[in-house]
NUVOMAR-57900 format. One record per residue: x negated, y negated, z negated of N, C-alpha, C in turn. Coordinates in steps of 0.05 Angstrom, whole numbers, plus 32768, in hexadecimal, padded with zeros to 4 digits. Each point is the difference from the previous one (the first is absolute). Layout:
<sites>
<site <X, Y, Z>, <X, Y, Z>, <X, Y, Z>>
...
</sites>
This chain:
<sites>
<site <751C, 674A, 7ADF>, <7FF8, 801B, 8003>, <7FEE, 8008, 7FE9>>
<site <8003, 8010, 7FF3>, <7FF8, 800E, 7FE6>, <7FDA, 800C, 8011>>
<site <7FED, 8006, 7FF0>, <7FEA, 8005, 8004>, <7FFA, 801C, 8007>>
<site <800F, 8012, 7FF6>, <7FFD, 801D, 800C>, <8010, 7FFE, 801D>>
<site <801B, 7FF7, 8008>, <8006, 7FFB, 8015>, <7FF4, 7FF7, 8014>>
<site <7FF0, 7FEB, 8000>, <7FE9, 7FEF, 800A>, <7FE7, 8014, 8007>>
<site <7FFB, 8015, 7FEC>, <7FE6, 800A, 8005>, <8005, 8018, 800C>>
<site <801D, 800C, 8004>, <800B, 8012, 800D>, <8005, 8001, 8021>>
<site <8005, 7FDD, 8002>, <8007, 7FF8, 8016>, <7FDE, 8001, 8017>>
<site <7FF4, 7FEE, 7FF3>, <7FE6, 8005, 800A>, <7FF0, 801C, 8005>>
<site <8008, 8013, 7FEF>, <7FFB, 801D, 7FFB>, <8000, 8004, 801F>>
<site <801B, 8008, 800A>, <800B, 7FFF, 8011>, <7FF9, 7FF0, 801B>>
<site <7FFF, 7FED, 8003>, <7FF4, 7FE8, 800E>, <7FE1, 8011, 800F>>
<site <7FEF, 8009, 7FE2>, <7FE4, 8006, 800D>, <8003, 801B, 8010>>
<site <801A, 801A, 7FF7>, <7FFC, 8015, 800A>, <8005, 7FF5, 8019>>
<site <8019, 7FF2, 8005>, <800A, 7FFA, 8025>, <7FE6, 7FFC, 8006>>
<site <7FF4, 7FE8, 7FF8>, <7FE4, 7FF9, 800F>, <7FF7, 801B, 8009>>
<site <7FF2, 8009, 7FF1>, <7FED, 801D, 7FFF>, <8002, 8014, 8016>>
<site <8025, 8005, 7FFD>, <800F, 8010, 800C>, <8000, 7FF7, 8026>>
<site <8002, 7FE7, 7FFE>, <8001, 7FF4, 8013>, <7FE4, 8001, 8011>>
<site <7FEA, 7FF3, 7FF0>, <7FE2, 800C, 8009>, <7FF7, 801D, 800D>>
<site <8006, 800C, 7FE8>, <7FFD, 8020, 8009>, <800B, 800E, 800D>>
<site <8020, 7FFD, 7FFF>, <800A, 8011, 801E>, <8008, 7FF7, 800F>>
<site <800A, 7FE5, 8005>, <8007, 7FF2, 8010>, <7FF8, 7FF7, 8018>>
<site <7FE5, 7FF1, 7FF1>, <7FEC, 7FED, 8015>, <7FDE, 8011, 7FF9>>
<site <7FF9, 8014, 7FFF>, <7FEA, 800F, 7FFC>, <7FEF, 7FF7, 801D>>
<site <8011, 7FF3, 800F>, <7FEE, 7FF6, 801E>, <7FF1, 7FE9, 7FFC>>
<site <8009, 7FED, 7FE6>, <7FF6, 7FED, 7FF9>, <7FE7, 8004, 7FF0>>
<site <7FE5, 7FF2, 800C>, <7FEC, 8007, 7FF3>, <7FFB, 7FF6, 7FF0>>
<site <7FEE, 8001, 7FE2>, <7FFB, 7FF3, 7FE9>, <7FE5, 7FED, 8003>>
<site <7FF5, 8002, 8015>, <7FF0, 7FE9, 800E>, <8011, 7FE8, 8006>>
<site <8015, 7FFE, 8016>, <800E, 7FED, 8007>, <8012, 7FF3, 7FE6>>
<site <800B, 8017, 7FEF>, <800C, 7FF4, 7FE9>, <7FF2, 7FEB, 7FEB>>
<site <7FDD, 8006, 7FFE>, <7FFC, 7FF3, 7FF2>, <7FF9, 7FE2, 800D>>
<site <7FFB, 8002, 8018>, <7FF0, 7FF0, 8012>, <8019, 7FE5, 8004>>
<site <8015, 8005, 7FFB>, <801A, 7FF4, 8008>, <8011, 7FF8, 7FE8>>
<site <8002, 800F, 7FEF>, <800C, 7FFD, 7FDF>, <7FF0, 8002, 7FE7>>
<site <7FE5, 8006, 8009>, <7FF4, 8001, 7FE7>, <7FFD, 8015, 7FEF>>
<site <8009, 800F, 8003>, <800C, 801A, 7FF9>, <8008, 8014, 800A>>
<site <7FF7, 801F, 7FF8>, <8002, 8015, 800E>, <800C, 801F, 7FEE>>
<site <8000, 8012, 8004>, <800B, 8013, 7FF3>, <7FF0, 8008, 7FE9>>
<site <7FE4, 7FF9, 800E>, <7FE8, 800C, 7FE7>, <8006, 7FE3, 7FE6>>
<site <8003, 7FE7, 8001>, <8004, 7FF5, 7FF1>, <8013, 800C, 7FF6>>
<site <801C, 7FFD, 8009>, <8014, 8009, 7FF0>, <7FFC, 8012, 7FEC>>
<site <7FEB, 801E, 8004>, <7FFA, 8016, 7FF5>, <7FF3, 7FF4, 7FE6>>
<site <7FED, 7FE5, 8008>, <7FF3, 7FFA, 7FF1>, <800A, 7FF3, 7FE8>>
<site <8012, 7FF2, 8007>, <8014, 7FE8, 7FEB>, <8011, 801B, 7FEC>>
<site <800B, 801B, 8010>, <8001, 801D, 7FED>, <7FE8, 7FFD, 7FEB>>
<site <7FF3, 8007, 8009>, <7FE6, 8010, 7FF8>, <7FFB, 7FE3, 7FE5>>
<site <8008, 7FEB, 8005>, <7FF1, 7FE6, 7FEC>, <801D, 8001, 7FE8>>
<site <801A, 8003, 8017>, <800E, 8002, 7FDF>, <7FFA, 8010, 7FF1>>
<site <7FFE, 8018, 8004>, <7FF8, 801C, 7FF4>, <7FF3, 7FF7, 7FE8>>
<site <7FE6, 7FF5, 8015>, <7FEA, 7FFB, 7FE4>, <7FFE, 7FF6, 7FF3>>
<site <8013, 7FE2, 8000>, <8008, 7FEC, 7FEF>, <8016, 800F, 7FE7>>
<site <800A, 8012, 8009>, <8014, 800F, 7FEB>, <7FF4, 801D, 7FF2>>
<site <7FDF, 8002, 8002>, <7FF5, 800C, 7FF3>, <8004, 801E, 800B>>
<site <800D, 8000, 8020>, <8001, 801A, 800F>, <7FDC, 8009, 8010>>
<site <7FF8, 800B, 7FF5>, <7FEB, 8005, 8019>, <8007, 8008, 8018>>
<site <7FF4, 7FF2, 8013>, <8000, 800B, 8019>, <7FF0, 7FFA, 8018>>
<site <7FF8, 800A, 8015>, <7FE1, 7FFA, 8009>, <8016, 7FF8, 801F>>
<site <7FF3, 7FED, 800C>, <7FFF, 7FF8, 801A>, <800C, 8016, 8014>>
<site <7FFB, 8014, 8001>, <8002, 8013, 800C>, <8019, 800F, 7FFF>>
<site <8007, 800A, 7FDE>, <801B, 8004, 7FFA>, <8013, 7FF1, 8004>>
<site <7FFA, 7FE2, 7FF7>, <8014, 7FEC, 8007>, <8009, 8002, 8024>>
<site <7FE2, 8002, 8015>, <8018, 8001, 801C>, <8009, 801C, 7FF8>>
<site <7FFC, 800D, 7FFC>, <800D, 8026, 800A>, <8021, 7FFA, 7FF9>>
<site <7FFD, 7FF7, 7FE4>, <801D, 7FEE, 7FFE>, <800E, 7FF4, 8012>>
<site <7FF0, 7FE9, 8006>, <8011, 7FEC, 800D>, <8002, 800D, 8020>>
<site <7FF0, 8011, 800A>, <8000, 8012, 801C>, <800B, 8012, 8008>>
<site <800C, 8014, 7FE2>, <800D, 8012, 7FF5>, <7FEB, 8015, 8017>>
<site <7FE7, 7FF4, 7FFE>, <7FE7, 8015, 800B>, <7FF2, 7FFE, 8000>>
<site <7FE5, 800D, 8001>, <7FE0, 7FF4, 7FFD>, <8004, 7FEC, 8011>>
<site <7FEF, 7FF1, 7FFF>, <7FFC, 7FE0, 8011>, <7FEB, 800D, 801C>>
<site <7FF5, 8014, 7FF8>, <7FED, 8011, 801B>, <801B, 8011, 800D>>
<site <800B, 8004, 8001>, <801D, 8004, 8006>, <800E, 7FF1, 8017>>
<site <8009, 7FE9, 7FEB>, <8009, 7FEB, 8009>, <7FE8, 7FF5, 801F>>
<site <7FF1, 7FF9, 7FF7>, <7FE8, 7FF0, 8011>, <7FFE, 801D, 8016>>
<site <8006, 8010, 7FFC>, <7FF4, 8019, 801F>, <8024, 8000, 800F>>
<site <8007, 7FF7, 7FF8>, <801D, 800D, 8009>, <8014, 7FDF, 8011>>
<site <7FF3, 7FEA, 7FF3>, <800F, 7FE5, 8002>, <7FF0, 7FEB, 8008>>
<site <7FE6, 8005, 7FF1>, <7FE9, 7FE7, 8008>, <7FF7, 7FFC, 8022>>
<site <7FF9, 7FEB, 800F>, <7FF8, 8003, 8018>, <7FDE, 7FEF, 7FF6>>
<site <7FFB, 8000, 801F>, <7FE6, 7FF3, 7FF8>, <7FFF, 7FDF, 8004>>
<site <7FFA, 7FF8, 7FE7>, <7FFE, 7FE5, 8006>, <7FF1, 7FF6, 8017>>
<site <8004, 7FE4, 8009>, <7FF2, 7FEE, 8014>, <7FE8, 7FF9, 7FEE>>
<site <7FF1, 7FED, 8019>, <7FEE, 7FF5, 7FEC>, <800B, 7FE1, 7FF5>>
<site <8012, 7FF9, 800D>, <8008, 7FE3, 7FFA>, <8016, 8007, 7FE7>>
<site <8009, 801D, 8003>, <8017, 7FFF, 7FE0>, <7FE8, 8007, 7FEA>>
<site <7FE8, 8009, 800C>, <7FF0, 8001, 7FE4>, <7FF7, 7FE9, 7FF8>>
<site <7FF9, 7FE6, 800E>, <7FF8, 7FEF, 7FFF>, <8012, 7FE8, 7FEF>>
<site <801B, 8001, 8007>, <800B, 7FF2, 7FF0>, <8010, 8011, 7FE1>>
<site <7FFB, 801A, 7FFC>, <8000, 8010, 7FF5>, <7FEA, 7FF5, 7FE4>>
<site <7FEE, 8000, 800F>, <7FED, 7FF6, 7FE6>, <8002, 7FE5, 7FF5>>
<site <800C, 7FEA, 800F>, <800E, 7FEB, 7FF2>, <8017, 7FFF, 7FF9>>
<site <8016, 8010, 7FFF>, <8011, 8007, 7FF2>, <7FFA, 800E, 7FE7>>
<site <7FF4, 8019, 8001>, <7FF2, 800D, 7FE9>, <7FF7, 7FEA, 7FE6>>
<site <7FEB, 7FEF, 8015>, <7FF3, 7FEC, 7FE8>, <8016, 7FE8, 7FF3>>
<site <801B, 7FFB, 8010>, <8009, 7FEA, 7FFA>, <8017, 800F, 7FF0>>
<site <8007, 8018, 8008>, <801C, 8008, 7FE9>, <7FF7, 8014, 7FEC>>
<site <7FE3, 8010, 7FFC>, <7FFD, 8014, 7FF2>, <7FF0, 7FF6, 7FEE>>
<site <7FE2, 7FFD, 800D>, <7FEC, 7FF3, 7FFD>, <7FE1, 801C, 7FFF>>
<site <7FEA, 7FF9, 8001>, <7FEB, 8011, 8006>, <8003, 8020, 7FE9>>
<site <8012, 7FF5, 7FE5>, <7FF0, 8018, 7FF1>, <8024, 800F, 8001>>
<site <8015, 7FFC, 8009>, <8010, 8016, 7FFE>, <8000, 8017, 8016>>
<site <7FF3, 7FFD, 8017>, <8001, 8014, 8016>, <8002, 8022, 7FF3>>
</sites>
């Protein structure tokens, strides 16, 4: 498989994901996602937001979810967020520290 093919395929690959996150399963919270895989939608926005900048695109945290939310993230969070427990915050913050780490929040 040739390298544009490859990076086309994956192209693709991330929208299903995305697509799949956002209209699909929007019942699924990004607490439990990270708490369970490590990983949540705001990462995803984030790993946007880091290619960007690695390719000399500016773009701030914020723009990168509206992107990846195809809406403000205050949006998103009033319309889909519930309220966490205290036990998903709790292992929340050791997930946070074991897959992000203290300074990307």
């Amino acid at each position: 498989m040739d390298t544009q093919t490859r990076i086309e395929l994956e192209a693709a690959a991330f929208r299903a994901l995305r697509d799949h996150l956002m209209e699909k399963r929007t019942d699924v919270q990004n607490i439990d996602m990270m708490n369970l895989a490590g990983f949540c939608r705001n990462c995803l926005s984030r790993w946007y937001q880091e290619a960007a900048n690695a390719r000399g695109i500016e773009m701030t945290k914020e723009e990168a979810r509206e992107i990846y939310y195809g809406m403000p993230y205050s949006v998103w969070k009033d319309t889909y967020q519930t309220e966490a427990s205290a036990r998903q915050q709790a292992d929340f913050k050791v997930a946070f520290a074991e897959n992000v780490g203290e300074d990307k929040g």
